[in-house]
DOMARVO-311098 format. One line per 5 residues: number of its first residue (from 0); their letters; for each residue x negated, y negated, z negated of N, C-alpha, C. Coordinates in nm, 3 decimals. Layout:
NUM> A> X,Y,Z,X,Y,Z,X,Y,Z; ...
end
This chain:
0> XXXXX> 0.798,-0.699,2.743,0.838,-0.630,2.622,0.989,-0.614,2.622; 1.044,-0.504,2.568,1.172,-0.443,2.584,1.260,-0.515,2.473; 1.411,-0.593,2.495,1.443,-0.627,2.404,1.455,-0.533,2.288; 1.480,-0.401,2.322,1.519,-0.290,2.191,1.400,-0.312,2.100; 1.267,-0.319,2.156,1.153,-0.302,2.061,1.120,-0.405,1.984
5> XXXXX> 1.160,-0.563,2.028,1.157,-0.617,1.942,1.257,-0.656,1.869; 1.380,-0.555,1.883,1.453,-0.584,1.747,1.453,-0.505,1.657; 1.390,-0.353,1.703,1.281,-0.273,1.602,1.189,-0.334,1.503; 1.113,-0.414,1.563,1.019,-0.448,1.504,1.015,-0.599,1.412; 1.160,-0.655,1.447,1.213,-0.787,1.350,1.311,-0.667,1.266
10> XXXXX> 1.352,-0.583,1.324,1.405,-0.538,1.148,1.346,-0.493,1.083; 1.245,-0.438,1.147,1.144,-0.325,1.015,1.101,-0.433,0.932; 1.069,-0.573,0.980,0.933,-0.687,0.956,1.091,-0.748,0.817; 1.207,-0.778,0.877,1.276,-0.864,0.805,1.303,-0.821,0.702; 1.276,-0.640,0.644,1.288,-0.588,0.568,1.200,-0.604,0.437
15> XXXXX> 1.066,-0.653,0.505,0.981,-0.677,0.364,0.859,-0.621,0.435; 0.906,-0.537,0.477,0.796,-0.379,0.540,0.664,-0.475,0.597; 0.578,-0.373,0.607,0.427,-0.411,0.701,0.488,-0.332,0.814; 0.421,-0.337,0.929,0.385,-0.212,1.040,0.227,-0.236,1.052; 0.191,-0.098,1.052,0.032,-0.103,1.055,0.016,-0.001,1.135
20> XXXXX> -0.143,0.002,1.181,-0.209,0.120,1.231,-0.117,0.215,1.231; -0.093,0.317,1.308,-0.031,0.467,1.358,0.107,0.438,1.329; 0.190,0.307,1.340,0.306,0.277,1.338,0.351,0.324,1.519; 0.476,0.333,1.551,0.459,0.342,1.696,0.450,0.220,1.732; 0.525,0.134,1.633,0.559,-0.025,1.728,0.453,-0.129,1.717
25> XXXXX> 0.336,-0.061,1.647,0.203,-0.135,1.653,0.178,-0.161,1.744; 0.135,-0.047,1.897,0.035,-0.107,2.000,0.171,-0.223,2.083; 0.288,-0.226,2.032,0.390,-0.300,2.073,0.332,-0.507,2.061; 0.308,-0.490,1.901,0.265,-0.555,1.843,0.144,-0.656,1.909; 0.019,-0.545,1.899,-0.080,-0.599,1.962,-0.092,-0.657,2.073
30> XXXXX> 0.009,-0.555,2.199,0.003,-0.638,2.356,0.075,-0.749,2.312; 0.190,-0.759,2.274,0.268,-0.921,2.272,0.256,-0.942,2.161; 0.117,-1.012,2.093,0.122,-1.058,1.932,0.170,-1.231,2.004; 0.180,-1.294,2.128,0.186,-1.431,2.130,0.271,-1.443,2.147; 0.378,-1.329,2.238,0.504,-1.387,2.269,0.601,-1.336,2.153
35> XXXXX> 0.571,-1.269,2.077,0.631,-1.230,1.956,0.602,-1.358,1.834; 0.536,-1.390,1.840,0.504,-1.482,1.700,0.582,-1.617,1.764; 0.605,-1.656,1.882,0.623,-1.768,1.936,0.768,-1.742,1.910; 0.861,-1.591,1.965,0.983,-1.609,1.961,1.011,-1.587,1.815; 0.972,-1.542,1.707,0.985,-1.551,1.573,1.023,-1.638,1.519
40> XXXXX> 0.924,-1.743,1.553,0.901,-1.896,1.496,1.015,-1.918,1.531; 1.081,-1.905,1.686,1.193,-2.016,1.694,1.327,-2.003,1.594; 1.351,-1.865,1.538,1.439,-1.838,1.434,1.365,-1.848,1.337; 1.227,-1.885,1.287,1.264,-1.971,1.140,1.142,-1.852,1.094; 1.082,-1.739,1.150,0.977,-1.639,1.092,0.839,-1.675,1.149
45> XXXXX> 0.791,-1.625,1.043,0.617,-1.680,1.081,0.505,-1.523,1.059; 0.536,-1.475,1.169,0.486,-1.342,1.177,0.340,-1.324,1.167; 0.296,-1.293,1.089,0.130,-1.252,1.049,0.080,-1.143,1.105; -0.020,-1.134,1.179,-0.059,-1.007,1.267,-0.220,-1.015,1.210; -0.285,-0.919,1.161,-0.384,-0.858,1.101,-0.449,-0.767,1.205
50> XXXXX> -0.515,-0.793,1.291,-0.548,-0.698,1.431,-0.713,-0.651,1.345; -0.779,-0.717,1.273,-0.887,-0.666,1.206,-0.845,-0.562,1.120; -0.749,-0.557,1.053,-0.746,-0.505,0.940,-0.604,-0.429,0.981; -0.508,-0.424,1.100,-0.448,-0.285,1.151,-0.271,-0.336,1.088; -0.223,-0.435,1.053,-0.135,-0.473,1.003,-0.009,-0.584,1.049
55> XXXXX> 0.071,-0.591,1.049,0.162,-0.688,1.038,0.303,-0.737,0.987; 0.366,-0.852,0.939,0.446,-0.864,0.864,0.476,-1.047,0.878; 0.591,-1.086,0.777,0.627,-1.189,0.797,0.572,-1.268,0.670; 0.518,-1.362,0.698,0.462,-1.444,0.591,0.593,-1.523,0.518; 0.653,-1.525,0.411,0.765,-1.565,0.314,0.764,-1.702,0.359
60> XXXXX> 0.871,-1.798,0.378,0.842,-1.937,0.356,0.845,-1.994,0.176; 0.902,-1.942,0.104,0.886,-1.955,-0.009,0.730,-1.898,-0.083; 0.680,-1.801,-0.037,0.546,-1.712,-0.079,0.579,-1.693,-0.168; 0.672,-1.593,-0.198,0.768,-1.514,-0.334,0.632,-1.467,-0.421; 0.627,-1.513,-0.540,0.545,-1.482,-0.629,0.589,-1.322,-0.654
65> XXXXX> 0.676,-1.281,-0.722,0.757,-1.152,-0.680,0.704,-1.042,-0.644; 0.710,-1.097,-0.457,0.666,-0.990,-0.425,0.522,-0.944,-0.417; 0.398,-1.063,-0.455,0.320,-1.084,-0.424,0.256,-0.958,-0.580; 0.320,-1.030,-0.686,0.300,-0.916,-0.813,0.357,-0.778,-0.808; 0.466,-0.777,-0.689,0.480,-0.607,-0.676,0.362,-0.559,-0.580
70> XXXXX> 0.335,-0.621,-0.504,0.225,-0.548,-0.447,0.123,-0.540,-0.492; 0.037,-0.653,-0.565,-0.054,-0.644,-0.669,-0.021,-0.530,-0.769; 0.069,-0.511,-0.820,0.091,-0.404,-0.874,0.069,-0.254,-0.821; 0.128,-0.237,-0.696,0.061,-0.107,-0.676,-0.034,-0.089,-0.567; -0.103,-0.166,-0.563,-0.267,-0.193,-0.537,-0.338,-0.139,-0.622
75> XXXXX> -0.294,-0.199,-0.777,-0.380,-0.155,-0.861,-0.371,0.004,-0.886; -0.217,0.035,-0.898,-0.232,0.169,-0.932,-0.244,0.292,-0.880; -0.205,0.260,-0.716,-0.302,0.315,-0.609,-0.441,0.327,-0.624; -0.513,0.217,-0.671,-0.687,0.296,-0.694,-0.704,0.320,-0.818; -0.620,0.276,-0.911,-0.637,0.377,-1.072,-0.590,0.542,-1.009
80> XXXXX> -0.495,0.579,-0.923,-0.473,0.712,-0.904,-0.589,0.755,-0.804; -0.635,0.698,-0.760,-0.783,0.706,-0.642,-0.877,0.743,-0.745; -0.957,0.647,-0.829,-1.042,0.670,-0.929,-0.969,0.819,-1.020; -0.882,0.856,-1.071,-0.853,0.961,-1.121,-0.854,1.091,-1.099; -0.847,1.058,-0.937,-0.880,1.220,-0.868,-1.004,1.226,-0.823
85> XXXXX> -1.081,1.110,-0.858,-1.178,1.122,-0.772,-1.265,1.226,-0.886; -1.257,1.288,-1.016,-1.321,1.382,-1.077,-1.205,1.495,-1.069; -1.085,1.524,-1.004,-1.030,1.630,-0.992,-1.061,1.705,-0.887; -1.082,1.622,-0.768,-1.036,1.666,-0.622,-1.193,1.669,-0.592; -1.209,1.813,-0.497,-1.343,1.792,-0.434,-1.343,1.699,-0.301
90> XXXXX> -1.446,1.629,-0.233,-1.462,1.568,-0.111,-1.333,1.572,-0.047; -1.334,1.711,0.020,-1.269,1.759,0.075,-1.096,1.704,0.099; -1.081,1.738,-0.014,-1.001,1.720,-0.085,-0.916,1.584,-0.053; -1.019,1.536,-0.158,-0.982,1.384,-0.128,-0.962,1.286,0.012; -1.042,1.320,0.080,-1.051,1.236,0.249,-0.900,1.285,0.271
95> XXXXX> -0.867,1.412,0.246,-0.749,1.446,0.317,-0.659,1.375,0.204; -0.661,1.367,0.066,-0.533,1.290,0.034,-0.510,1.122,0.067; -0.653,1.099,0.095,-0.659,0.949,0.189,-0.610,0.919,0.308; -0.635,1.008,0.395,-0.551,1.011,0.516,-0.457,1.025,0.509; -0.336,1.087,0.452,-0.224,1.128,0.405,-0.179,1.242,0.414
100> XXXXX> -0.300,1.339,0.428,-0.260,1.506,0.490,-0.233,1.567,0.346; -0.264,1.538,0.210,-0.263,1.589,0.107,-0.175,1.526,0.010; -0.045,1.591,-0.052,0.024,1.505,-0.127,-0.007,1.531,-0.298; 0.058,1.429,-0.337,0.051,1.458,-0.497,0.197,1.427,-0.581; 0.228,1.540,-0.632,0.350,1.543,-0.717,0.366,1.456,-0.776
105> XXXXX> 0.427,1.367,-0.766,0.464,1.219,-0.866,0.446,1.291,-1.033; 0.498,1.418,-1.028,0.525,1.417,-1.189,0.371,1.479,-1.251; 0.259,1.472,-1.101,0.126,1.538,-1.187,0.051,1.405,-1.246; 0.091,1.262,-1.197,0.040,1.126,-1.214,0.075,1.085,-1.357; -0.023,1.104,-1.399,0.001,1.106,-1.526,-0.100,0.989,-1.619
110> XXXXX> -0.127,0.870,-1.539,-0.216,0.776,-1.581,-0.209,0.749,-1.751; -0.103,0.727,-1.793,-0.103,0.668,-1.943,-0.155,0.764,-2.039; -0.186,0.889,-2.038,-0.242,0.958,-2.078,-0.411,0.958,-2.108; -0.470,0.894,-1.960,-0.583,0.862,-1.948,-0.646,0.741,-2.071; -0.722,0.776,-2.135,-0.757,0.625,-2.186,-0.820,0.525,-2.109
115> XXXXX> -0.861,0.535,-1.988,-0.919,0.458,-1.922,-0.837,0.366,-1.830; -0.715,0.398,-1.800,-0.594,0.320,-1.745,-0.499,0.286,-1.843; -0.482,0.372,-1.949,-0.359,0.346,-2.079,-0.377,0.186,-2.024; -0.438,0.139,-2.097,-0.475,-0.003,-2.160,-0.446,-0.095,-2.055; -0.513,-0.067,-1.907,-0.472,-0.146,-1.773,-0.312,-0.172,-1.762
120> XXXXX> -0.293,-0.016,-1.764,-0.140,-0.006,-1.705,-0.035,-0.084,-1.807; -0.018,-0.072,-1.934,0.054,-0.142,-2.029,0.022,-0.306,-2.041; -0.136,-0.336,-2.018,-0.157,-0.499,-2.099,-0.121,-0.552,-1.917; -0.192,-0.477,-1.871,-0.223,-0.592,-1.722,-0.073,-0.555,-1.675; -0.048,-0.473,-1.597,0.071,-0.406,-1.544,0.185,-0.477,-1.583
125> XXXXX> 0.177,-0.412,-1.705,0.324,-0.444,-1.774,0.414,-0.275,-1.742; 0.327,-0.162,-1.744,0.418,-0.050,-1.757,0.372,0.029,-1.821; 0.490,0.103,-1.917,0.490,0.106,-2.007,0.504,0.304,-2.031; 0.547,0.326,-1.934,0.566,0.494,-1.979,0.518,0.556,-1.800; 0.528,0.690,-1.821,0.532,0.790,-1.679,0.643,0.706,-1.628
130> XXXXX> 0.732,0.726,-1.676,0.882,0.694,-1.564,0.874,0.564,-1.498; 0.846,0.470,-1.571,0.843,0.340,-1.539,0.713,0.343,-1.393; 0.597,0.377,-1.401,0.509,0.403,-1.326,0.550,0.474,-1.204; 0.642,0.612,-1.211,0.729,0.685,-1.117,0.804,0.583,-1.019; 0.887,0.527,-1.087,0.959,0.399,-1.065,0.911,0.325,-0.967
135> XXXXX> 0.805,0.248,-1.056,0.737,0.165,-0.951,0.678,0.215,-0.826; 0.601,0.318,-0.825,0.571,0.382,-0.706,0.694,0.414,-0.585; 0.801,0.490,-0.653,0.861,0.455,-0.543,0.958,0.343,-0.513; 0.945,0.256,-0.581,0.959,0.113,-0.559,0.908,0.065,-0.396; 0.794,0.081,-0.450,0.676,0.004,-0.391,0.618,0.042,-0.225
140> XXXXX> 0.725,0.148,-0.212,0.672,0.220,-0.075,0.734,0.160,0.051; 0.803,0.030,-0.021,0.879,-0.043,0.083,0.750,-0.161,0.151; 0.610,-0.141,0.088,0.542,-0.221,0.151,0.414,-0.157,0.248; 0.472,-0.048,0.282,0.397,0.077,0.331,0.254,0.123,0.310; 0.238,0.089,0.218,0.066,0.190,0.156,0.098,0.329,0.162
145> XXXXX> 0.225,0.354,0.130,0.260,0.545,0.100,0.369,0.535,0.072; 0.445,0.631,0.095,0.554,0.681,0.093,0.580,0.804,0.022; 0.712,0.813,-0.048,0.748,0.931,-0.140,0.830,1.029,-0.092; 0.838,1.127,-0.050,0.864,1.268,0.041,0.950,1.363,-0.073; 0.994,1.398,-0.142,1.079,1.520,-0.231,0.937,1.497,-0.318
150> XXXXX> 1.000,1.390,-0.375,0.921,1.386,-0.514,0.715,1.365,-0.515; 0.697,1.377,-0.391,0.530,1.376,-0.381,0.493,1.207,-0.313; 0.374,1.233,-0.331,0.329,1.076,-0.307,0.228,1.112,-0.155; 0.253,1.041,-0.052,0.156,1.070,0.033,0.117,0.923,0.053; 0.021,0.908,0.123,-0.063,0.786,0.156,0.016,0.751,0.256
155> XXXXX> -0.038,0.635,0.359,-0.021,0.585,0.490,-0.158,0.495,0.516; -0.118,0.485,0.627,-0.324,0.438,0.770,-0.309,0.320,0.657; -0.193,0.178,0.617,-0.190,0.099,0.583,-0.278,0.084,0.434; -0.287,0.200,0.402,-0.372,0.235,0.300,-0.526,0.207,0.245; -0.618,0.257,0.391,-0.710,0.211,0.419,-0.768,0.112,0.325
160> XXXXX> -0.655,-0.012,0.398,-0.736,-0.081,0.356,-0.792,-0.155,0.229; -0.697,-0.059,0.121,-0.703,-0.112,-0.042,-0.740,-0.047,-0.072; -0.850,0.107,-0.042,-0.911,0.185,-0.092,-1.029,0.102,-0.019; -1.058,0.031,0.072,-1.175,0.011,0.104,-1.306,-0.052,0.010; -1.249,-0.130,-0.097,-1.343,-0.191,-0.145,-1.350,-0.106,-0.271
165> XXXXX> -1.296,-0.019,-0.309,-1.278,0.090,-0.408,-1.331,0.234,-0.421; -1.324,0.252,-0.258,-1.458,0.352,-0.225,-1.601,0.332,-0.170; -1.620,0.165,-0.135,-1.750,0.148,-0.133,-1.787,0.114,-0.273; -1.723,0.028,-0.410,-1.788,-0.002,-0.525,-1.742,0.109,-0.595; -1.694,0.206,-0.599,-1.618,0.305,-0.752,-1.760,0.325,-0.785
170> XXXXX> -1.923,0.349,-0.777,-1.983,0.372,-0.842,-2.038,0.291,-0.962; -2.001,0.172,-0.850,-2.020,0.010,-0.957,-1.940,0.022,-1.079; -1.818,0.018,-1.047,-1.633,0.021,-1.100,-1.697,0.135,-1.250; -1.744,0.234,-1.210,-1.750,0.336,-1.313,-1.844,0.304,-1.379; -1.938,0.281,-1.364,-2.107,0.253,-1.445,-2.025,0.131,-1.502
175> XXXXX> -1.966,0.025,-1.461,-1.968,-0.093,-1.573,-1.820,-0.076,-1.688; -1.750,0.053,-1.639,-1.627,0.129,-1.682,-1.721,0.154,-1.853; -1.806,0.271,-1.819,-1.883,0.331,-1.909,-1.953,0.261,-1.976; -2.035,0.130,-1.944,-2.151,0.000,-2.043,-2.013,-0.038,-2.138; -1.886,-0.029,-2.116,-1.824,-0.112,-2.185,-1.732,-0.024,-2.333
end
């Protein structure tokens, strides 16, 4: 392994960032996940490699509560905006804004409006208007689910995997949405 690539891949990592699936420095990753985690360790990082699930990053020695609620955070509002298009957007549609071929205007996200997120986004969240939500999104693209382009929201592969349990249950998610 080339020294350049792994100091690519300790700065992207020391940044906060994931590298996942269709990263270039992934299949980097995968051939030397041993000699990379070994030379990590010796400066003090404890590199987490996710080869099931297409991911990797540095596990905190503190386990920053922090960051753990910013990402919980837009987890959630990543599949509140998933569930929202999912009655706008046909099929079609949608697979492609999952993959990341289809973007969405930050300023068409318009959750608090919804009564079905109002209530999430303000009690659970803790946000409080469009802007604040704007905000956070592109906050949040430093943990690579998606990224914000001139104002639009596109996905990333890293994505996957927090729509996964959201597009196998949303029928569940909605039927017990509606009993309530």
């Amino acid at each position: 392994m080339k020294n350049k690539l792994t100091k690519q891949i300790f700065d992207t990592l020391r940044k906060g960032k994931h590298i996942s699936v269709g990263n270039t420095l992934w299949p980097h990753i995968e051939d030397n996940q041993e000699k990379l985690e070994s030379l990590f360790s010796q400066i003090g990082f404890n590199l987490q490699v996710r080869s099931e699930k297409g991911y990797a990053y540095f596990l905190p020695d503190d386990d920053d509560l922090a960051k753990k609620e910013s990402v919980r955070k837009i987890v959630g509002i990543l599949n509140m905006i998933l569930l929202d298009l999912k009655s706008k957007l046909n099929q079609s549609e949608m697979e492609q804004f999952i993959q990341g071929n289809l973007a969405l205007p930050l300023d068409s996200i318009n959750l608090h409006s919804t009564a079905r997120f109002s209530n999430a986004l303000s009690s659970v969240l803790k946000i409080s208007d469009t802007e604040q939500l704007n905000n956070t999104i592109r906050f949040s693209a430093k943990y690579g689910f998606h990224k914000v382009e001139n104002d639009r929201l596109y996905l990333l592969p890293a994505s996957h995997r927090i729509f996964e349990f959201s597009m196998n249950h949303v029928d569940k998610l909605l039927q017990i949405e509606e009993e309530e």
